[in-house]
Backbone as CSV, one residue per row, in Angstrom:
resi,resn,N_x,N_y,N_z,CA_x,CA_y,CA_z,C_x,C_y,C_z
1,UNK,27.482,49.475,5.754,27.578,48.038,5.623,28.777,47.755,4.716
2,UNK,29.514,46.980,5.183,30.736,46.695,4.388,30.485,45.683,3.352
3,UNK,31.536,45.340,2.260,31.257,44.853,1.163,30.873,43.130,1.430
4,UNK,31.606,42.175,2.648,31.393,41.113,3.130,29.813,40.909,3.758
5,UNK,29.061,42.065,4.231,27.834,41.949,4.921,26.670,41.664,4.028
6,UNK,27.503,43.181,2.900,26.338,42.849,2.011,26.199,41.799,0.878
7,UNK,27.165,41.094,0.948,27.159,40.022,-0.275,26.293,38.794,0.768
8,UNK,26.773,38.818,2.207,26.042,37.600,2.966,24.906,38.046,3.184
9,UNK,23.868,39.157,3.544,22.543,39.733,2.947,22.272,39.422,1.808
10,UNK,22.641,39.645,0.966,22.421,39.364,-0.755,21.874,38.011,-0.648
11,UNK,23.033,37.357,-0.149,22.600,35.667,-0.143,21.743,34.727,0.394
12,UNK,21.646,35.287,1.645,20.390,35.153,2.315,19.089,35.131,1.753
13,UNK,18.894,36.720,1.588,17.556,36.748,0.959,17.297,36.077,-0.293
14,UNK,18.052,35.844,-1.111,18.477,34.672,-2.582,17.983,33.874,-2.057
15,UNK,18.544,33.049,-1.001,18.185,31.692,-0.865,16.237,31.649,0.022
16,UNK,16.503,32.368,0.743,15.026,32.467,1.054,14.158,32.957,-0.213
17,UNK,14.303,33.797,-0.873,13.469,33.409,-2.058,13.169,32.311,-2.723
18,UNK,14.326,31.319,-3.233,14.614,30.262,-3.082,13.535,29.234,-2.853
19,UNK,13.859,29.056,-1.293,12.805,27.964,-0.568,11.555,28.374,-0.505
20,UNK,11.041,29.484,-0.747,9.630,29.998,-0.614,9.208,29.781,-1.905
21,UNK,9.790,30.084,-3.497,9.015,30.151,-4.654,8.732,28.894,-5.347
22,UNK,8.683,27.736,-4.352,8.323,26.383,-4.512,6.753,26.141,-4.823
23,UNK,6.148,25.809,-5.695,4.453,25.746,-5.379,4.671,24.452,-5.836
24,UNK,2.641,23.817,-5.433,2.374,22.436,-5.423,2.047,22.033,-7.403
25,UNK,2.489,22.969,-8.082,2.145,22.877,-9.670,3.344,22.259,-9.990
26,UNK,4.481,22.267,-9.624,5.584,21.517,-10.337,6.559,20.745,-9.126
27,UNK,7.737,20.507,-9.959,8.234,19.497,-8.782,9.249,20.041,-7.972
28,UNK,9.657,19.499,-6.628,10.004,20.277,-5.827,11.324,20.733,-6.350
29,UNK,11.529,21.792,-5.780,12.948,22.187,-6.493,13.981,22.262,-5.106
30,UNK,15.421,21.708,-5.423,16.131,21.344,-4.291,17.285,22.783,-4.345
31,UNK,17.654,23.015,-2.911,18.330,24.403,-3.064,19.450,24.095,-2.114
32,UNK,21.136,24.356,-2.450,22.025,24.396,-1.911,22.205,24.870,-0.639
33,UNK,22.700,24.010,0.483,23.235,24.692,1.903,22.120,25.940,1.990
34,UNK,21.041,25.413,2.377,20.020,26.819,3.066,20.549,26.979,4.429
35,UNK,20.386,28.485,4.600,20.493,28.840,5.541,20.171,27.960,7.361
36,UNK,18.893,28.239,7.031,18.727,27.383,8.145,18.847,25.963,8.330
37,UNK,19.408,25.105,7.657,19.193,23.804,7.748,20.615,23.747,8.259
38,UNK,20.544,22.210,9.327,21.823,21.724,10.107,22.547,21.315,9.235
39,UNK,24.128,21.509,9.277,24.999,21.133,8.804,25.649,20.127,8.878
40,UNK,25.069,19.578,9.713,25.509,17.932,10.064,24.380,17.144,10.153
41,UNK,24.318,16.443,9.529,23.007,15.106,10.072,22.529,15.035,11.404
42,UNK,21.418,15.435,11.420,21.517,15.160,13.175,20.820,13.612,13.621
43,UNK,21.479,13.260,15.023,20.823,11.782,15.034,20.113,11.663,15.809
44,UNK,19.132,10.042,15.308,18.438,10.136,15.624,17.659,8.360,16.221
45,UNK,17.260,8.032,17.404,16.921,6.403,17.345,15.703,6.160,16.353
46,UNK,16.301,5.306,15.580,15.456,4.539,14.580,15.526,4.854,12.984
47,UNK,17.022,5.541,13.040,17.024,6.350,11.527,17.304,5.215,10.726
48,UNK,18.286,3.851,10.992,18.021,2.927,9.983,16.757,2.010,9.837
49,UNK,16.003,2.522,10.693,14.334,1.795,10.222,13.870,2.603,9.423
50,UNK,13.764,3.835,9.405,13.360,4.793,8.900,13.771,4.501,7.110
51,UNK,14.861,4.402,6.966,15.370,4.264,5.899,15.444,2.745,5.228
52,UNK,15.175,2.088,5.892,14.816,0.233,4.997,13.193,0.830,5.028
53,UNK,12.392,1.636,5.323,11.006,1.665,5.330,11.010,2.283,4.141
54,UNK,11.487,3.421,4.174,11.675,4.534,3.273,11.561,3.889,1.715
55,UNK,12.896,2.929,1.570,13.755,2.211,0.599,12.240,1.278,0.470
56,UNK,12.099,0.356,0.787,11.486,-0.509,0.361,10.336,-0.161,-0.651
57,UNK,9.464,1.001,-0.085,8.146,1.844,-0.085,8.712,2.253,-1.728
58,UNK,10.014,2.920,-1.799,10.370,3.090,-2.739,10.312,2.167,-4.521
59,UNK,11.252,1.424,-3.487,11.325,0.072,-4.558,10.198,-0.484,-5.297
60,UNK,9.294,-0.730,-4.100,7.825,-1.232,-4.442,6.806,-0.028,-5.190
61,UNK,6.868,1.144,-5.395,5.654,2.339,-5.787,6.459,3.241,-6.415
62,UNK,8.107,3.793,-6.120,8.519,4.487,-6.850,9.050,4.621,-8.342
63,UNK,9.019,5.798,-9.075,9.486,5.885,-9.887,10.973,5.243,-10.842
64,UNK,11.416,4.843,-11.808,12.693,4.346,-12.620,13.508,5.846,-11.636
65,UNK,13.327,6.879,-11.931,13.910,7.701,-11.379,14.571,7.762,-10.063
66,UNK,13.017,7.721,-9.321,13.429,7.430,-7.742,13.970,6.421,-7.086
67,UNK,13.489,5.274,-7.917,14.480,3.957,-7.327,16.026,4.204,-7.286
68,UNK,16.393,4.592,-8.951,17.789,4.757,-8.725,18.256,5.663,-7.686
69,UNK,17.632,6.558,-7.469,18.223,8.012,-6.370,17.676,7.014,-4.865
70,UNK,16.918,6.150,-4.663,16.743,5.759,-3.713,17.812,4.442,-2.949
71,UNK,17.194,3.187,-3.419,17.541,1.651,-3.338,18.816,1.665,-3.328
72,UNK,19.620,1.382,-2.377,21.154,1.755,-2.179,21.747,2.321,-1.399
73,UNK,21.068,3.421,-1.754,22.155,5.089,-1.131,21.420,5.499,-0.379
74,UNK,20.065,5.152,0.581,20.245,5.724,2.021,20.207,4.815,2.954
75,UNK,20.944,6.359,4.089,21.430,5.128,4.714,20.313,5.624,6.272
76,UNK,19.970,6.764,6.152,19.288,6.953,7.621,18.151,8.301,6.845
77,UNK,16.666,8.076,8.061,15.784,8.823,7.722,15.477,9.278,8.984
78,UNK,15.464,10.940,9.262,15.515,10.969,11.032,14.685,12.097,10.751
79,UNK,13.961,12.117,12.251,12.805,13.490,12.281,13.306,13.827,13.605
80,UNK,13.353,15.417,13.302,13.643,16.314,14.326,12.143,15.944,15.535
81,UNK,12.655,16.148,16.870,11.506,16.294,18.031,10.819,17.473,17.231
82,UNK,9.298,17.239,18.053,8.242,18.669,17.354,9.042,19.847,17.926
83,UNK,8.507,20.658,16.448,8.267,22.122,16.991,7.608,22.799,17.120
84,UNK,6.571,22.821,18.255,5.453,23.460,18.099,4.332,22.639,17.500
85,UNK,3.678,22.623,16.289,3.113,22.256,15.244,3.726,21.049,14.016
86,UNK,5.341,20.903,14.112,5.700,20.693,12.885,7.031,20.272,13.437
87,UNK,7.584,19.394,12.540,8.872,19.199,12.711,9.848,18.695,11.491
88,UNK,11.383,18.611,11.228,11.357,18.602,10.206,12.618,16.833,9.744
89,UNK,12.675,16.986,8.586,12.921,15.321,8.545,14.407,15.468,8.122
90,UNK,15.486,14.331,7.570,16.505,14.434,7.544,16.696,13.307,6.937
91,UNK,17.170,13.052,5.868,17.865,11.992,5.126,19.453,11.963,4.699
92,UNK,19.925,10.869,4.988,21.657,10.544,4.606,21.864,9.574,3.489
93,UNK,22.437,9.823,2.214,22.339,9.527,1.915,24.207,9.045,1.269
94,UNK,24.912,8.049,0.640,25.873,8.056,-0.091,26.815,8.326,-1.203
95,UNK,26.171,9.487,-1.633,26.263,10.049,-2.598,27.626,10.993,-1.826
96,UNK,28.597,11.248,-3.218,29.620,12.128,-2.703,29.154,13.484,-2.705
97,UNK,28.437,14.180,-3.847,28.082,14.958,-3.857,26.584,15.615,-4.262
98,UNK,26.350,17.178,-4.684,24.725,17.488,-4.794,24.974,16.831,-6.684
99,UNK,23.554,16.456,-6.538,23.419,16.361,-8.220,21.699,16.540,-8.229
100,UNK,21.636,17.744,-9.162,19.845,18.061,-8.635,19.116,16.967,-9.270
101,UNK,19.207,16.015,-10.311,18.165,15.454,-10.579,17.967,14.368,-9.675
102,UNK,19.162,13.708,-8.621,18.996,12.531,-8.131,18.430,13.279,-6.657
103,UNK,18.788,14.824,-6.143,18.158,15.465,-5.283,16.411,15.174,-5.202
104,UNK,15.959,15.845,-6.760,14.878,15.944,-6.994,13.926,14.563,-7.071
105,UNK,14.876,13.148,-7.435,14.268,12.318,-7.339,13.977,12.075,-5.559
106,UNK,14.739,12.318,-4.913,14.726,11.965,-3.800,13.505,12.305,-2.726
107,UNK,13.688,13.726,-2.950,12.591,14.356,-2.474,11.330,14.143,-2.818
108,UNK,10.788,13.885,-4.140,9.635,13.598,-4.737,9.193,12.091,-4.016
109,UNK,10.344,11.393,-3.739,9.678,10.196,-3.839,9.781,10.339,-1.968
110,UNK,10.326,11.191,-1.122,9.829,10.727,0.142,8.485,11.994,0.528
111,UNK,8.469,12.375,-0.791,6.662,13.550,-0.618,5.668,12.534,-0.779
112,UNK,6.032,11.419,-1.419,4.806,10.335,-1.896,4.761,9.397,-0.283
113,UNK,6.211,9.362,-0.184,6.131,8.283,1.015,5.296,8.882,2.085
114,UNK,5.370,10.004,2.614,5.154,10.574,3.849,3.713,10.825,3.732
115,UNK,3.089,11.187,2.734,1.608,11.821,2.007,1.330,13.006,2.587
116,UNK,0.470,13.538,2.411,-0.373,14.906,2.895,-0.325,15.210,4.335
117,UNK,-0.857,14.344,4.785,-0.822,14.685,6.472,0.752,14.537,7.460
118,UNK,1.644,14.228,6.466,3.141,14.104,7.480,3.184,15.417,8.072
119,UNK,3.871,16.284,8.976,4.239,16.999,9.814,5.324,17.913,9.529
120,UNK,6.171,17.078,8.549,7.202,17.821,7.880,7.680,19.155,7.787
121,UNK,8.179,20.206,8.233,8.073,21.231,7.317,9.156,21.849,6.185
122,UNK,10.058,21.142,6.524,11.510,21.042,5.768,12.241,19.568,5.600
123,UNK,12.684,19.274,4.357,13.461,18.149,4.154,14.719,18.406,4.311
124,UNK,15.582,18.030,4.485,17.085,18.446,4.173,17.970,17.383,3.806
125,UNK,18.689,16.889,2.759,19.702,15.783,2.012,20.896,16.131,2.344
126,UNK,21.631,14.888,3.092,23.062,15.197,3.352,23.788,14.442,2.168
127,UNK,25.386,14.563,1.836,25.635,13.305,1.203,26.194,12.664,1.932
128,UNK,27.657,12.060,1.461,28.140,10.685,2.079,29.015,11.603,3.318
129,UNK,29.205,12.213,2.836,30.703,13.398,4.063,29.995,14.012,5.025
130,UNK,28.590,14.364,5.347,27.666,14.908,5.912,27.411,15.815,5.381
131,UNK,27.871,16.332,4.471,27.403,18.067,4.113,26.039,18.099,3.669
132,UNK,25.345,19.110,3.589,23.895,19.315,3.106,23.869,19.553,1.479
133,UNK,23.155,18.400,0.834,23.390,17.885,-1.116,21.912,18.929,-1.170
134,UNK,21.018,19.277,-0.270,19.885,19.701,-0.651,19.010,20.519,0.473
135,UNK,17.758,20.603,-0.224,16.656,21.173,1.297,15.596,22.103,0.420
136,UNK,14.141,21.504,0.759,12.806,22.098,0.418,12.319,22.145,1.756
137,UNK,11.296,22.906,1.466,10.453,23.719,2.363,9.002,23.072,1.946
138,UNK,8.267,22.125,3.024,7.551,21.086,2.466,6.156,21.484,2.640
139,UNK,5.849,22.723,2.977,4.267,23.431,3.116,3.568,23.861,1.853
140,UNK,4.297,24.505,0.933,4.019,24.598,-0.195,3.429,23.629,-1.105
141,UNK,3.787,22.285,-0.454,3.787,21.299,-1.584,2.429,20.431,-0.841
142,UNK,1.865,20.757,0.371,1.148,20.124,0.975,-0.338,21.075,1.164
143,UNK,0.045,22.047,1.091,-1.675,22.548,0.363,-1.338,23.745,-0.505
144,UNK,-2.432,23.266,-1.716,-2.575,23.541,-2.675,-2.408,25.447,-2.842
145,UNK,-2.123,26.329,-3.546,-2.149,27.395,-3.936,-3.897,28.225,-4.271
146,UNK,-4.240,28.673,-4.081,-5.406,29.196,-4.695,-5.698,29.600,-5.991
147,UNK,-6.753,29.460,-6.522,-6.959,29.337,-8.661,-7.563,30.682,-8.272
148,UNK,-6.505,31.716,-9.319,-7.064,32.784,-9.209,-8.234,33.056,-10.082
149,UNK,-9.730,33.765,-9.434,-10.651,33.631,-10.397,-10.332,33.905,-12.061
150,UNK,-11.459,33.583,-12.674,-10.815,33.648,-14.220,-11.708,34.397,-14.858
């Protein structure tokens, strides 16, 4: 294996560690250009409903935090067709670039919007240029971990 293979192995498995060591005890943690997530926004009919729904829901129940990372700066909320079981969601937002706390607000506050039973299984944050500002892995956060006996 040459020295280019193994640094893109290296990275890989990094980042999949990454999106997996997320649990429902703390808050989601947002992770740079994952692997699998699209690199472009993908579109979708009804992503600016999606996002005045999103926004509003926000405004009205969310956090000082989340408002600011919210009310403004998106501009589209799109869900991939199913896959199987699950499918996954997509937000655009205006931001030039990643900044994890306004990431983290973001995400938190569309885990509240969507609740328990959404379908979700990955979020992914673009910014204003399309690039990917973020991306959790949303199973973790939707049932609970097991209390190891004591």
């Amino acid at each position: 294996m040459n020295r280019t293979t193994a640094t893109i192995a290296t990275a890989t498995a990094a980042a999949a560690l990454l999106l997996t060591s997320c649990g429902p005890a703390t808050e989601a943690t947002a992770t740079h250009q994952p692997v699998f997530a699209p690199t472009v926004m993908p579109s979708a009919s009804g992503a600016e409903v999606g996002a005045a729904e999103f926004t509003r829901f926000v405004q009205e129940s969310g956090t000082p935090e989340q408002r600011a990372a919210v009310v403004g700066h998106i501009s589209k909320v799109a869900r991939s067709i199913p896959q199987g079981d699950h499918r996954n969601s997509y937000i655009a937002t205006d931001f030039p670039q990643s900044d994890d706390a306004t990431t983290r607000a973001i995400i938190n506050a569309y885990l509240t919007w969507t609740g328990p039973a959404d379908d979700a299984a990955m979020l992914v944050l673009y910014t204003a240029a399309g690039t990917v500002m973020g991306a959790v892995e949303l199973g973790s956060w939707r049932s609970p971990s097991p209390v190891p006996p004591g």
